[in-house]
C-alpha positions in Angstrom: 210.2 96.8 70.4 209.1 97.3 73.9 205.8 97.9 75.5 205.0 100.0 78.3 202.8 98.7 81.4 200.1 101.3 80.7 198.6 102.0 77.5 199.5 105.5 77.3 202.7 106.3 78.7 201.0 109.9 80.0 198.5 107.9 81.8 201.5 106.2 84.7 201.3 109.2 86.7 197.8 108.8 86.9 197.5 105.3 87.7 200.2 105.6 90.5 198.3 109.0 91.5 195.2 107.1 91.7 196.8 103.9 93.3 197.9 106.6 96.1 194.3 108.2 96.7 192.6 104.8 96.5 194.8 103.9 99.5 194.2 107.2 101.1 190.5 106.7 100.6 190.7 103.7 102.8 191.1 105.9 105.9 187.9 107.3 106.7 187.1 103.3 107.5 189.6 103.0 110.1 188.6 106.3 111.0 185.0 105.1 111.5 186.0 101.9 112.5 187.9 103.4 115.4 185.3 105.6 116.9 182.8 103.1 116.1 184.3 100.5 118.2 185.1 103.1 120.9 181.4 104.5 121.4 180.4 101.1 122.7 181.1 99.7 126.4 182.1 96.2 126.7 178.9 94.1 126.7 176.8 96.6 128.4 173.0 96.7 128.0 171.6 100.2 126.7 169.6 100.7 130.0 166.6 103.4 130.7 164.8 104.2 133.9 167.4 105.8 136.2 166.0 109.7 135.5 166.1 112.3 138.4 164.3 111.8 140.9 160.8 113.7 140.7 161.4 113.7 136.8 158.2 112.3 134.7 157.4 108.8 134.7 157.5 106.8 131.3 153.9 105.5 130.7 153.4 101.8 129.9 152.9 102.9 125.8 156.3 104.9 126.4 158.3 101.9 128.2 156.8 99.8 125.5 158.1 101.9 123.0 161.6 102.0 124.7 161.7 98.9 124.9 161.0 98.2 121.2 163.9 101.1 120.5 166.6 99.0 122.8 165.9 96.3 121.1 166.3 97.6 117.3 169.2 99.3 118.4 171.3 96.3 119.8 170.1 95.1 116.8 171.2 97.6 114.6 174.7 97.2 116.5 175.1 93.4 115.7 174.3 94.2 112.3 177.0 97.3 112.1 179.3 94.7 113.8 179.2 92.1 111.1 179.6 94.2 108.5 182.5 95.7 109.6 184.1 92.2 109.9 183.0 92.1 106.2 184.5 95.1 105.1 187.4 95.0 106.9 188.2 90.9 105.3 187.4 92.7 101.8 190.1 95.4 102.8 192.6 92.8 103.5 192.0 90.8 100.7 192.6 94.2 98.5 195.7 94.7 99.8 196.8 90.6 99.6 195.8 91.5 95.8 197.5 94.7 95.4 200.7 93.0 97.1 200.4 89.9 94.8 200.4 92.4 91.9 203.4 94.4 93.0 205.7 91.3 92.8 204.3 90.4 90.0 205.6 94.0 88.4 208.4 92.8 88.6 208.5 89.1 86.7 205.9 90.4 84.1 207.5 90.2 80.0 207.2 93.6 79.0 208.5 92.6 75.4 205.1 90.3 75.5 202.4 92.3 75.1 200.3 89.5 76.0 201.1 89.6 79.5 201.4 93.3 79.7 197.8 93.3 79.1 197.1 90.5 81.6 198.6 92.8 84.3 197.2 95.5 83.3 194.0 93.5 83.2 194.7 92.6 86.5 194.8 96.3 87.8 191.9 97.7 86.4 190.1 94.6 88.1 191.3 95.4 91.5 190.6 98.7 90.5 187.0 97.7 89.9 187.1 95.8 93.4 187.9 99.4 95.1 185.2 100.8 93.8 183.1 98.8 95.2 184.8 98.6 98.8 184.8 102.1 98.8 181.4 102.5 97.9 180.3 99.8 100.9 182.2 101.7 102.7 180.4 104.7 102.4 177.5 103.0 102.7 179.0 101.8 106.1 179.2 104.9 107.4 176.2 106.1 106.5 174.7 103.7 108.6 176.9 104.1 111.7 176.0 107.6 111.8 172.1 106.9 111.8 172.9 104.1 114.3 174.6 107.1 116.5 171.7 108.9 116.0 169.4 106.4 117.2 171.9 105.7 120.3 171.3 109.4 121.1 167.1 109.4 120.1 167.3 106.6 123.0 169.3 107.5 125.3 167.5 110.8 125.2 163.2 110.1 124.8 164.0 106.5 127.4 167.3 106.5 129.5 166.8 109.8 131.6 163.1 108.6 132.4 162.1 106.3 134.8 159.3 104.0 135.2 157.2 101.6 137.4 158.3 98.0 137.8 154.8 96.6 137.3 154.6 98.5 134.1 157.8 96.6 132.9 156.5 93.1 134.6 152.8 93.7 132.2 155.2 94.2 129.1 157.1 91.5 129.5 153.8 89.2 130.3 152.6 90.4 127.0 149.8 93.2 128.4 
């Protein structure tokens, strides 16, 4: 008697199909990743008060408010940074897992149905673990395209504006 890795023999296209589109679905992270990490300068402050000259001033509530923005927004970036350390050790631990259970195709008993259903065990639990890397990761980029828009709500309402230094010497004294 032998026993098959799957429970239904009709279901090993599916779990290979799946395996493949599970691995495909880890793209639009390096995707993100990539432009992510390209949108911002090397160690570069998000800076306002260089507008046209002869272009409105900010007022004091306005550079107040800028200031506020650049400060949630670098922020926001550290944030965006850290998680994508996160997700990115989660994908590399997936894929030590999913290597792990490859060679261990290999040495499992398949007249044992005992360990057939501890590797198969072992799938669906990775499986499992996708899901939820794939659902952080959507939630990831989610967040980098808000934090884009807030890149572009600043650099738009406080970057092409400029303002008077004594303004930004009363915020900064707390007035």
């Amino acid at each position: 008697m032998t026993f098959s890795l799957v429970s239904n023999p009709s279901n090993a296209m599916s779990v290979t199909t799946r395996a493949l589109a599970r691995t495909l679905m880890v793209l639009p992270l390096l995707i993100a990743s990539i432009a992510f990490a390209a949108d911002k300068p090397a160690k570069k402050e998000a800076t306002f008060g260089t507008g046209k000259p002869g272009g409105a001033y900010l007022t004091r509530d306005q550079l107040r408010a800028c200031f506020g923005r650049q400060e949630k927004v670098a922020a926001d970036d550290a944030e965006l940074r850290s998680e994508q350390n996160a997700i990115t050790s989660q994908k590399t631990e997936l894929a030590r897992i999913g290597d792990e259970l490859k060679a261990m195709l290999d040495t499992v008993d398949r007249t044992s149905a005992e360990a057939v259903a501890g590797y198969n065990d072992a799938v669906q639990a990775r499986d499992r673990q996708i899901d939820v890397y794939q659902a952080r990761v959507t939630a990831f980029n989610t967040r980098v395209e808000a934090s884009q828009q807030a890149h572009d709500s600043f650099k738009q309402g406080c970057s092409n504006r400029r303002y008077f230094e004594e303004d930004e010497l009363a915020i900064k004294k707390g007035k």
